[in-house]
PDB file as gemmi writes it, atoms N, CA and C in Angstrom:
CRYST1    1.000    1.000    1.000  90.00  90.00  90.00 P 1                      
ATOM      1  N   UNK A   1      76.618 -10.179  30.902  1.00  0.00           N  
ATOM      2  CA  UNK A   1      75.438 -10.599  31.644  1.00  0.00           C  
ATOM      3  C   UNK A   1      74.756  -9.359  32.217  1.00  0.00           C  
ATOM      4  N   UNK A   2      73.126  -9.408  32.066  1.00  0.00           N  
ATOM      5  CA  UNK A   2      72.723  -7.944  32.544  1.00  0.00           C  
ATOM      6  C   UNK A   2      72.463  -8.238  34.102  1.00  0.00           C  
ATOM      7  N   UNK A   3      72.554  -7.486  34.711  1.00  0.00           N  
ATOM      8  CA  UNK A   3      71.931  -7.282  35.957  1.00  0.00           C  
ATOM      9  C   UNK A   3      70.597  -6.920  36.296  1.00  0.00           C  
ATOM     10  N   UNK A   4      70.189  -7.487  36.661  1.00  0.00           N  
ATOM     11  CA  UNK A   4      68.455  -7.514  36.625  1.00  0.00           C  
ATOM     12  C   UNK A   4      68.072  -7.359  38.322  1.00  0.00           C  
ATOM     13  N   UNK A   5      66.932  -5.851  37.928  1.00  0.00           N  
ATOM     14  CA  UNK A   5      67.122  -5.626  39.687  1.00  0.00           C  
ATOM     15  C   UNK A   5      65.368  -6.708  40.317  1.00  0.00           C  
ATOM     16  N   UNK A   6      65.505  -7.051  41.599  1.00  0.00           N  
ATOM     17  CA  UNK A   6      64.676  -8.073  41.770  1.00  0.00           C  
ATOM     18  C   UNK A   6      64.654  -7.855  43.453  1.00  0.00           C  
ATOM     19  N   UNK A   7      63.195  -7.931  43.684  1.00  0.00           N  
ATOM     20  CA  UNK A   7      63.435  -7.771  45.399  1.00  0.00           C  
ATOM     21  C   UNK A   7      63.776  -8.920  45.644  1.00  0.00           C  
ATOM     22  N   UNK A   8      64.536  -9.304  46.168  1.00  0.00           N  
ATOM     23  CA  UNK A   8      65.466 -11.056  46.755  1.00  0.00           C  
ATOM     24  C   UNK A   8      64.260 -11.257  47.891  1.00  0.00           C  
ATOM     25  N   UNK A   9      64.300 -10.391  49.018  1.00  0.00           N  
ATOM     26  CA  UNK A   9      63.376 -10.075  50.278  1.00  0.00           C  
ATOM     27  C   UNK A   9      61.679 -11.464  50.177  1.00  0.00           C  
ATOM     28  N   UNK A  10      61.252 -10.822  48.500  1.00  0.00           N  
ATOM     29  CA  UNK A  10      59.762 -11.726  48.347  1.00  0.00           C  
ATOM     30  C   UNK A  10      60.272 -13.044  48.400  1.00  0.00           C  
ATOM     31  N   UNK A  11      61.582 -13.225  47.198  1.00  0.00           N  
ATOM     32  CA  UNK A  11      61.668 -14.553  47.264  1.00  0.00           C  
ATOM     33  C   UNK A  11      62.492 -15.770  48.584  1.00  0.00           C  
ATOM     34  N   UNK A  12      62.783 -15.066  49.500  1.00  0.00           N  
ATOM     35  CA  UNK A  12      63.256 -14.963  50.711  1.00  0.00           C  
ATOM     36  C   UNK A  12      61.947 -15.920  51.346  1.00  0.00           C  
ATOM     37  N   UNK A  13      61.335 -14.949  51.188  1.00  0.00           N  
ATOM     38  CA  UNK A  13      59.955 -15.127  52.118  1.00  0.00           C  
ATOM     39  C   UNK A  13      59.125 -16.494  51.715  1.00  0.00           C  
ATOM     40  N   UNK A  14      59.144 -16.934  50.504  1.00  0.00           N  
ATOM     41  CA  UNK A  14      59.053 -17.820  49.654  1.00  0.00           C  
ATOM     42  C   UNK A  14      59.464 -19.381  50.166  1.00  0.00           C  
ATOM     43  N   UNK A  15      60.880 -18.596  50.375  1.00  0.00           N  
ATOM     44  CA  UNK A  15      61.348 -19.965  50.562  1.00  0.00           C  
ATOM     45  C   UNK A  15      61.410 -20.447  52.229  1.00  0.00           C  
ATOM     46  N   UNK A  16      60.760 -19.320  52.543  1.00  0.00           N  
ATOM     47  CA  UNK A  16      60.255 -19.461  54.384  1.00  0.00           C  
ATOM     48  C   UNK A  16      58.979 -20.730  54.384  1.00  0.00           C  
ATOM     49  N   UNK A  17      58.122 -20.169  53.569  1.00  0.00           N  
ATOM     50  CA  UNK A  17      56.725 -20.835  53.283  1.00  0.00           C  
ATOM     51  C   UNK A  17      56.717 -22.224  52.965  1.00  0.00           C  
ATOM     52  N   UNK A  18      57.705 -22.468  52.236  1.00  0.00           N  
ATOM     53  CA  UNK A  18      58.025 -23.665  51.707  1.00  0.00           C  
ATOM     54  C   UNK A  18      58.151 -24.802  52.439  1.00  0.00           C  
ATOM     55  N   UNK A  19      58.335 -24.824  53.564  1.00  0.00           N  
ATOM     56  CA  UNK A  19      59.021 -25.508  54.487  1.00  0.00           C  
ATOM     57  C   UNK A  19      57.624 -25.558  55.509  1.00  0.00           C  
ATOM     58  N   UNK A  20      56.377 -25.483  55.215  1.00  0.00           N  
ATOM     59  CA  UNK A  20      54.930 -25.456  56.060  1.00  0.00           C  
ATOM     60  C   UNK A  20      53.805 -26.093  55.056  1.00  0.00           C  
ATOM     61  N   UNK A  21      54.685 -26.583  53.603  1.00  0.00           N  
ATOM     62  CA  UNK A  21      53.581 -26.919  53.082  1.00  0.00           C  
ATOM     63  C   UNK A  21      53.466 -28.614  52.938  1.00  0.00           C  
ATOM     64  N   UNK A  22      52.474 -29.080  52.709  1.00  0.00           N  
ATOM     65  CA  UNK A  22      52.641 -30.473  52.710  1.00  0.00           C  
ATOM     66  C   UNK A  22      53.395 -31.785  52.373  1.00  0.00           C  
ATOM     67  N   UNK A  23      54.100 -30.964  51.323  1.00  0.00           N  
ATOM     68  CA  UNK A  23      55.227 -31.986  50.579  1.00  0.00           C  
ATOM     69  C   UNK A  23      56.437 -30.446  50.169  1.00  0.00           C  
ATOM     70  N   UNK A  24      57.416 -31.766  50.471  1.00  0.00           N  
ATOM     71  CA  UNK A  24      58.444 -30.862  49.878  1.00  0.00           C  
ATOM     72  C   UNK A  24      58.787 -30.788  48.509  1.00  0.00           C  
ATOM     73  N   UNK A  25      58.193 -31.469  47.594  1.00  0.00           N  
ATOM     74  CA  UNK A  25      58.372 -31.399  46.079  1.00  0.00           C  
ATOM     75  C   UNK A  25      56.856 -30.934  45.162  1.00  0.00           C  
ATOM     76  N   UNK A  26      57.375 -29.846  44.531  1.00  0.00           N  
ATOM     77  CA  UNK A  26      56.175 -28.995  44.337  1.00  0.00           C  
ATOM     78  C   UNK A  26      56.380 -28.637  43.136  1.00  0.00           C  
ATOM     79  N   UNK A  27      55.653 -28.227  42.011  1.00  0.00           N  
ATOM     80  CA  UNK A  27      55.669 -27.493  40.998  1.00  0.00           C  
ATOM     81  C   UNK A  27      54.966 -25.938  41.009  1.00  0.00           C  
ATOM     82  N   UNK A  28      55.141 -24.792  40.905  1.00  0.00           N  
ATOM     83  CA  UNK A  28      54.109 -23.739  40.503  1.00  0.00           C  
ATOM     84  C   UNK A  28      54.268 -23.392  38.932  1.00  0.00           C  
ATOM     85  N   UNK A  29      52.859 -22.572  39.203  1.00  0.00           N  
ATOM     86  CA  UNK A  29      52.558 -22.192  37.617  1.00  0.00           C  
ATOM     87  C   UNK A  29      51.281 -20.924  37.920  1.00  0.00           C  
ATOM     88  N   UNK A  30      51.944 -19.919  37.506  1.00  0.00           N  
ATOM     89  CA  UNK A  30      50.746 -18.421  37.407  1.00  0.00           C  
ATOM     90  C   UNK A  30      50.246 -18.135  36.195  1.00  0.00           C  
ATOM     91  N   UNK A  31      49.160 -18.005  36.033  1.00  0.00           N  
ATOM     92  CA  UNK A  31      48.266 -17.416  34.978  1.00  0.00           C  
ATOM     93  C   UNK A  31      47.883 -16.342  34.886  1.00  0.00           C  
ATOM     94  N   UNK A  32      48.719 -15.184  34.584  1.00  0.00           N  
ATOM     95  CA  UNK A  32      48.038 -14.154  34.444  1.00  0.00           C  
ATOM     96  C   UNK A  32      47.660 -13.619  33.976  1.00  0.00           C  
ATOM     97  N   UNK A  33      46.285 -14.264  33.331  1.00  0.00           N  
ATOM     98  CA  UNK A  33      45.140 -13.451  32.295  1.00  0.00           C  
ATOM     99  C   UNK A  33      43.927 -13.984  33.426  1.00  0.00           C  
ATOM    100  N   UNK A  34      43.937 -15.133  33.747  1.00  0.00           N  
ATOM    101  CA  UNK A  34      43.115 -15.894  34.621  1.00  0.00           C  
ATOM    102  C   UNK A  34      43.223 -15.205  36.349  1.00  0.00           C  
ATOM    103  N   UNK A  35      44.580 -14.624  36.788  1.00  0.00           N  
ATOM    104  CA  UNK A  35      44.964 -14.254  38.112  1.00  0.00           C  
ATOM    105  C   UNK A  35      45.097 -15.336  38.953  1.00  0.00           C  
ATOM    106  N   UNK A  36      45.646 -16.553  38.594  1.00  0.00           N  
ATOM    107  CA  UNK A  36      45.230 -17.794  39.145  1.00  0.00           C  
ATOM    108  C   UNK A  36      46.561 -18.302  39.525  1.00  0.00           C  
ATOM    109  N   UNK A  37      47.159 -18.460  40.570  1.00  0.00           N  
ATOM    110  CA  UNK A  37      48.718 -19.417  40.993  1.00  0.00           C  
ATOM    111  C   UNK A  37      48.356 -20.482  41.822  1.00  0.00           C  
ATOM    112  N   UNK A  38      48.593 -21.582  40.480  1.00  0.00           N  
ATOM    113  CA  UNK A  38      48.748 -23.017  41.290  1.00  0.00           C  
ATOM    114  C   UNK A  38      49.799 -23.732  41.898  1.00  0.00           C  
ATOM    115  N   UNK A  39      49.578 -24.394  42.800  1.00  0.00           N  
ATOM    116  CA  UNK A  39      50.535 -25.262  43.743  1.00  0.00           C  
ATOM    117  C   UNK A  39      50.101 -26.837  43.695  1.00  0.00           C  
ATOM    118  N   UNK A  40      51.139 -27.730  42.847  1.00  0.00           N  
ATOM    119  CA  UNK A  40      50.636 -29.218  42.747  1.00  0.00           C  
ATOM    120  C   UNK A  40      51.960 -29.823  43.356  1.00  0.00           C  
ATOM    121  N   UNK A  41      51.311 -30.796  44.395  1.00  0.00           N  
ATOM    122  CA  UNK A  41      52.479 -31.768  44.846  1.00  0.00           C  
ATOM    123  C   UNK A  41      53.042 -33.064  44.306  1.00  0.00           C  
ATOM    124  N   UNK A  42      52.309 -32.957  42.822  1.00  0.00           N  
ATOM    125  CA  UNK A  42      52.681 -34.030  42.129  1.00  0.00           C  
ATOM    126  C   UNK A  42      52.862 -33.407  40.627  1.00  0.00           C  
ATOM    127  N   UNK A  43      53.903 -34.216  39.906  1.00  0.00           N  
ATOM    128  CA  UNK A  43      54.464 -34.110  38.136  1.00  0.00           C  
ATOM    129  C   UNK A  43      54.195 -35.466  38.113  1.00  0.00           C  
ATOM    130  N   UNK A  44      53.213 -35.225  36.677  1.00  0.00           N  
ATOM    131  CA  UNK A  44      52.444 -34.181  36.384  1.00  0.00           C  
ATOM    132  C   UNK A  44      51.304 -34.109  37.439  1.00  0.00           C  
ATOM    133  N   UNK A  45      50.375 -33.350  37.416  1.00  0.00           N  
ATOM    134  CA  UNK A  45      49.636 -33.036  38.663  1.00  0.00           C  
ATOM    135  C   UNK A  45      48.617 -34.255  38.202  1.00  0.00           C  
ATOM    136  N   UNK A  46      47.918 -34.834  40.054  1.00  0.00           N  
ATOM    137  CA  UNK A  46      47.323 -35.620  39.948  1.00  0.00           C  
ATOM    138  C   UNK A  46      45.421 -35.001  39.818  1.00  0.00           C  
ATOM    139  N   UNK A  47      44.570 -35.498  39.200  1.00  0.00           N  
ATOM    140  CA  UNK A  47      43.233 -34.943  39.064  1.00  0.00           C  
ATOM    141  C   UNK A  47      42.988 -35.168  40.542  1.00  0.00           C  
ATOM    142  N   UNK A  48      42.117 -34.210  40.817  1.00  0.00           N  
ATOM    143  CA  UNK A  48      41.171 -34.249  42.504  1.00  0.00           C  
ATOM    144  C   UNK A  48      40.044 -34.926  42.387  1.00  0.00           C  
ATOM    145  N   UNK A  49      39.925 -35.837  43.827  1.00  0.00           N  
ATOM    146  CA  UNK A  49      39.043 -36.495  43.739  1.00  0.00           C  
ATOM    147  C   UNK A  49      37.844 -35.848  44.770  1.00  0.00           C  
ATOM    148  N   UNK A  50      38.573 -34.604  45.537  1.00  0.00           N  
ATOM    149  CA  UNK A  50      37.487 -34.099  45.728  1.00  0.00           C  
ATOM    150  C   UNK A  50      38.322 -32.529  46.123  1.00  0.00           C  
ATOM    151  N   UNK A  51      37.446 -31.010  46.545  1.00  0.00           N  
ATOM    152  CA  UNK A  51      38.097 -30.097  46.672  1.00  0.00           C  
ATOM    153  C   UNK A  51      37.088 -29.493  47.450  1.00  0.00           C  
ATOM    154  N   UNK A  52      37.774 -27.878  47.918  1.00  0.00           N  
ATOM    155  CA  UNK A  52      36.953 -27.366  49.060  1.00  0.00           C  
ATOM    156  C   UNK A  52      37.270 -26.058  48.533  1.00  0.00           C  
ATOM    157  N   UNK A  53      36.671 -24.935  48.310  1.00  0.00           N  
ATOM    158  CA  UNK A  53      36.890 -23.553  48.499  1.00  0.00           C  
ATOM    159  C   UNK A  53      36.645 -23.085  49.594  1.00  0.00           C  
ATOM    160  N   UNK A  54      37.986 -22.124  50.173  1.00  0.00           N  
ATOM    161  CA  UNK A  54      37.930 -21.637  51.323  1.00  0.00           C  
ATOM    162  C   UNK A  54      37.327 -20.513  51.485  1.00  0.00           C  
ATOM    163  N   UNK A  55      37.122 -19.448  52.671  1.00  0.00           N  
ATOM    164  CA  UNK A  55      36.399 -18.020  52.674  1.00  0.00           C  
ATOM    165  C   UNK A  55      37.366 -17.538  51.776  1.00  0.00           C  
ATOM    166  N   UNK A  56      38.601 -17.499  51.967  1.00  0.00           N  
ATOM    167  CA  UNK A  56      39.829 -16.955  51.130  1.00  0.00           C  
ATOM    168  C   UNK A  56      40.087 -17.250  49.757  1.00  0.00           C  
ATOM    169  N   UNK A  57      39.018 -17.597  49.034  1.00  0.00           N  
ATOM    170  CA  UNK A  57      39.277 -18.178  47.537  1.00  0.00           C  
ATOM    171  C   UNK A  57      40.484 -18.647  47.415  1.00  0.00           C  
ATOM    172  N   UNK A  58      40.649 -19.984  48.249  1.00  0.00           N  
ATOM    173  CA  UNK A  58      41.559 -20.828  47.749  1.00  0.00           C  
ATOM    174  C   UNK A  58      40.980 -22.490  47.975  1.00  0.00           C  
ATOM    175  N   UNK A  59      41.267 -22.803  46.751  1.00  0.00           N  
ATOM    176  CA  UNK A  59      40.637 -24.391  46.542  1.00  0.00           C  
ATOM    177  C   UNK A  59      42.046 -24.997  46.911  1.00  0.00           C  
ATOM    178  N   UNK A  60      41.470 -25.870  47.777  1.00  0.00           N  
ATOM    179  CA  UNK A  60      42.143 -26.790  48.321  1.00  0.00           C  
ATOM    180  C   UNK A  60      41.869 -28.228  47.132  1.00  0.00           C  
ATOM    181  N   UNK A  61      42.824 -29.186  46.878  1.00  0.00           N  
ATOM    182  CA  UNK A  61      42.397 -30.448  45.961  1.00  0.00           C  
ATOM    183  C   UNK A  61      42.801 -31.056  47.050  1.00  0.00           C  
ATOM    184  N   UNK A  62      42.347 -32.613  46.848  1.00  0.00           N  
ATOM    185  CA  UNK A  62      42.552 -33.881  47.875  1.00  0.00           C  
ATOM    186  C   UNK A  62      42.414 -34.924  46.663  1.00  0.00           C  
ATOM    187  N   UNK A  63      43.056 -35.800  47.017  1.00  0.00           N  
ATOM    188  CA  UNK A  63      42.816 -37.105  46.469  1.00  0.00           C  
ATOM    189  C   UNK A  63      42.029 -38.194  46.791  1.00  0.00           C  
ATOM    190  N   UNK A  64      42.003 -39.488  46.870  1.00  0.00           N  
ATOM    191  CA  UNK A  64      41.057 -40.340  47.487  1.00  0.00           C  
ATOM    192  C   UNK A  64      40.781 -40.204  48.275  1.00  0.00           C  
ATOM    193  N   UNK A  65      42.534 -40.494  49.142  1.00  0.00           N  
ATOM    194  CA  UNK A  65      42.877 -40.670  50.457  1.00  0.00           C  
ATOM    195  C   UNK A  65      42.794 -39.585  51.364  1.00  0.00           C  
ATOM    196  N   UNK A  66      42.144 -38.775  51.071  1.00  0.00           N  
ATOM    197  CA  UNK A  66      42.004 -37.256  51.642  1.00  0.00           C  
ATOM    198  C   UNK A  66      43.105 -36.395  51.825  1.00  0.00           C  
ATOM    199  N   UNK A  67      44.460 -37.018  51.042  1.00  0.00           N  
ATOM    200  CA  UNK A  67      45.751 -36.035  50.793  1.00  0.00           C  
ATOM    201  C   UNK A  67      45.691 -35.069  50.209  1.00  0.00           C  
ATOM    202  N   UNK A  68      46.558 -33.704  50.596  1.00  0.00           N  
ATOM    203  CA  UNK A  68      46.389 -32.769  49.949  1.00  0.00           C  
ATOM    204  C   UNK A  68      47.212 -32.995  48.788  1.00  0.00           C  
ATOM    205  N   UNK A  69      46.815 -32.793  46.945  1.00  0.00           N  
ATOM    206  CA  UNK A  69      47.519 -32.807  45.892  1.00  0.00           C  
ATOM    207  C   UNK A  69      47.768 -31.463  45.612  1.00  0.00           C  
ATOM    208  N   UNK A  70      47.052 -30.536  45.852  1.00  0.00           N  
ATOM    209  CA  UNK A  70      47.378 -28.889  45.209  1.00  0.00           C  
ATOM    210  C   UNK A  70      46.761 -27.675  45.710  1.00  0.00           C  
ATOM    211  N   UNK A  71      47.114 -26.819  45.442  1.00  0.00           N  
ATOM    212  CA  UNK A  71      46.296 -25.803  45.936  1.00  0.00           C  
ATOM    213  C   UNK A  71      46.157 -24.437  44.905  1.00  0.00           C  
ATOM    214  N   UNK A  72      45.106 -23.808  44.667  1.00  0.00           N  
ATOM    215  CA  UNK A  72      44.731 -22.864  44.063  1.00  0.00           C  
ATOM    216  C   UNK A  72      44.379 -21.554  44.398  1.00  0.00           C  
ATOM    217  N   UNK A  73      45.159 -20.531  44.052  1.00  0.00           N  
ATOM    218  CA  UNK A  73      44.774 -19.346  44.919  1.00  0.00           C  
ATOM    219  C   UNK A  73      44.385 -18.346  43.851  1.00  0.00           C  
ATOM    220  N   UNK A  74      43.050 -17.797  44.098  1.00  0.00           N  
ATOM    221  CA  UNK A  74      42.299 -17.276  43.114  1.00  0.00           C  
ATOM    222  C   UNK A  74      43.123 -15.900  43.434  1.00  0.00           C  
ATOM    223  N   UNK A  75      42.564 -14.459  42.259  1.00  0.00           N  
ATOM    224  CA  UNK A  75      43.157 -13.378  42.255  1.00  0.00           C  
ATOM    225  C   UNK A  75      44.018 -12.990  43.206  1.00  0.00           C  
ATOM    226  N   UNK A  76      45.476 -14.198  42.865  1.00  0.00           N  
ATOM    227  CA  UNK A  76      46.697 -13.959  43.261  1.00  0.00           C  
ATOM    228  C   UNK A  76      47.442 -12.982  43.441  1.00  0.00           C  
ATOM    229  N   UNK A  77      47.608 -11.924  42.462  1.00  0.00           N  
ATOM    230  CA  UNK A  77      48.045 -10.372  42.671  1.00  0.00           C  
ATOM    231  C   UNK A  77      47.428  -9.859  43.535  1.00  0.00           C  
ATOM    232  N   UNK A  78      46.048  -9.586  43.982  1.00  0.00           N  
ATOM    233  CA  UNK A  78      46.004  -9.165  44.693  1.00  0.00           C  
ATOM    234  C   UNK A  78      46.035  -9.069  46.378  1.00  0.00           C  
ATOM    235  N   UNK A  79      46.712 -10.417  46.384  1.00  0.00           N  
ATOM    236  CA  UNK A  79      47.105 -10.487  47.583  1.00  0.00           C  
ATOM    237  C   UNK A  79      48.034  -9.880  48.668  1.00  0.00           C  
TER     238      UNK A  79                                                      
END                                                                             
């Protein structure tokens, strides 16, 4: 088995965050040709019935009921 070196520390921090977001069952998925990391609180993800971009280029999705379903955070690396 190789040993693969990895800052633990980010994913640490990760799993700090986790625990502030709206649901505790989540999927992610990064695109990086696009720079795009999504966050959906539903499998498979549910379509938005409506959304908001923040100053921070991040789209918020909502559903009918004005629940949050996902979130989108534009040029993710460079955060």
């Amino acid at each position: 088995m190789a040993v693969v070196s990895i800052d633990i520390q980010q994913y640490l921090q990760l799993a700090k965050v986790t625990n502030k977001l709206p649901k505790r069952d989540f999927w992610t998925a990064y695109d990086s040709e696009a720079d795009v990391f999504y966050i959906s609180f539903h499998e498979p993800a549910l379509p938005a019935d409506d959304s908001e971009l923040t100053d921070d280029d991040v789209i918020i999705r909502y559903d009918r009921r004005e629940e949050i379903i996902g979130i989108t955070i534009l040029h993710a690396s460079k955060r």
